[in-house]
C-alpha positions in Angstrom: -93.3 149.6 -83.1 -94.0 146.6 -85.1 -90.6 145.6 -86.7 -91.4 142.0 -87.7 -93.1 142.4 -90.9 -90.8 145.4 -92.4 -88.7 144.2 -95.3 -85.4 144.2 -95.3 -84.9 145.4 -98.6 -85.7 148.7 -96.7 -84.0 148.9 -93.5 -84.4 151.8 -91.2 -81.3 154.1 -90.8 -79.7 155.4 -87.8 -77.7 158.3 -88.2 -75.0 159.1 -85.4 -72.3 161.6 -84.8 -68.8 159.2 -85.6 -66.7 162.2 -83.9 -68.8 161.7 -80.4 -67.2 159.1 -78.1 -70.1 158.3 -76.3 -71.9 158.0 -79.5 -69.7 155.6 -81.0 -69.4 153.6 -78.1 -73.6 153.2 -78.0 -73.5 152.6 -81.9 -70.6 149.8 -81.2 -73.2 147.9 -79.1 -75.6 148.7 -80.8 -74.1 147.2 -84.0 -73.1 144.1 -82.4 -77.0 143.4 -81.1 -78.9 144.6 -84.8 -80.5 142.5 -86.8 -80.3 143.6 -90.8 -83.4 145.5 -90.8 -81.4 148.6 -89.5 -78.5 150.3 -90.6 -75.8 152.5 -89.0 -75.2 156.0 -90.6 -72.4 158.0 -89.6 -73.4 161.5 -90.1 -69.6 162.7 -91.3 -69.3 159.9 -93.8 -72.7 160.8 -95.6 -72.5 160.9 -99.5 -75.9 162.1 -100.2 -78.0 163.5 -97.5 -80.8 164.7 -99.2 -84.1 164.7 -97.7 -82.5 164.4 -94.3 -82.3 167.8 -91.8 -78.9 170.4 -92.2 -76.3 169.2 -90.7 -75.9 170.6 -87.6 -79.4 169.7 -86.6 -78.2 165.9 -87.2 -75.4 165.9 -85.1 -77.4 167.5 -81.8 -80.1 164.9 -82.0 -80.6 161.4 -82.8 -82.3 160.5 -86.1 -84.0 157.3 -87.3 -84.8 156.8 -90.5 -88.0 154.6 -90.6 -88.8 152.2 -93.9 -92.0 154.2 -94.6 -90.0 157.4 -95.0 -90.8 158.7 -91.3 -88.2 160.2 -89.2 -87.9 159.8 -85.5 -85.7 162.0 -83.3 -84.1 162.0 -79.9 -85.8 159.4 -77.3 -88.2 158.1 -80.0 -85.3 157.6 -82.3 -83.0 155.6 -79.2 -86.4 153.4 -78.2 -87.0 152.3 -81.8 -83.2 151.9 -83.1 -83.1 149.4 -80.2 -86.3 147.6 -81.6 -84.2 146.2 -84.2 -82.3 144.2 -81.5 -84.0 141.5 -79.0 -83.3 144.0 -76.3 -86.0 146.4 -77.3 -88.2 146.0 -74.8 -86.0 146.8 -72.7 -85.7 150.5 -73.7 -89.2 151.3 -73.7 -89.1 152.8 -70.0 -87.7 155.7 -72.1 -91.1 156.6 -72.7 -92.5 156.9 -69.2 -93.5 160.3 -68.8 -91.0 161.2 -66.3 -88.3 159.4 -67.6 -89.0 160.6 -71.1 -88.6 164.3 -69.6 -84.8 163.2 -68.1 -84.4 161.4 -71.0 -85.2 163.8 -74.2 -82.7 166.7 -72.4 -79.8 164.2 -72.2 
């Protein structure tokens, strides 16, 4: 994912479950390590949630919001939040077949 040239007036959104304290305590790092091109979106504080999934299907799987309008779920959604920080690269094992297979029922 080629995040150097997206523009920040833009930024990719991240939508998590606020209740969830594992959630919260990923998004906490994760906040600390971002650069501005992404933003954080607790599911229970959204206003206006149109032209995002119900609900319920939000708060079982990751969702990233991508500048262009695409949305990414689960593993894809984890590997490309983390993009937006100098770690990325780090997180892109997620997508080894295997791995990817733990990783998408977690």
């Amino acid at each position: 994912m080629d995040i150097e040239n997206q523009n920040p007036e833009h930024p990719a959104t991240l939508y998590y479950d606020g209740r969830c304290q594992l959630c919260m305590k990923e998004m906490t790092r994760l906040g600390r390590l971002k650069n501005e091109q992404l933003q954080l979106a607790d599911i229970h504080q959204l206003v206006d949630a149109s032209g995002l999934p119900e609900r319920d299907v939000l708060l079982r799987t990751l969702h990233l919001r991508l500048p262009d309008g695409r949305l990414l779920t689960g593993v894809d959604a984890n590997v490309a939040a983390w993009e937006y920080t100098r770690y990325g690269i780090w997180f892109r094992w997620m997508h080894w077949p295997v791995l990817r297979y733990v990783a998408d029922r977690v």
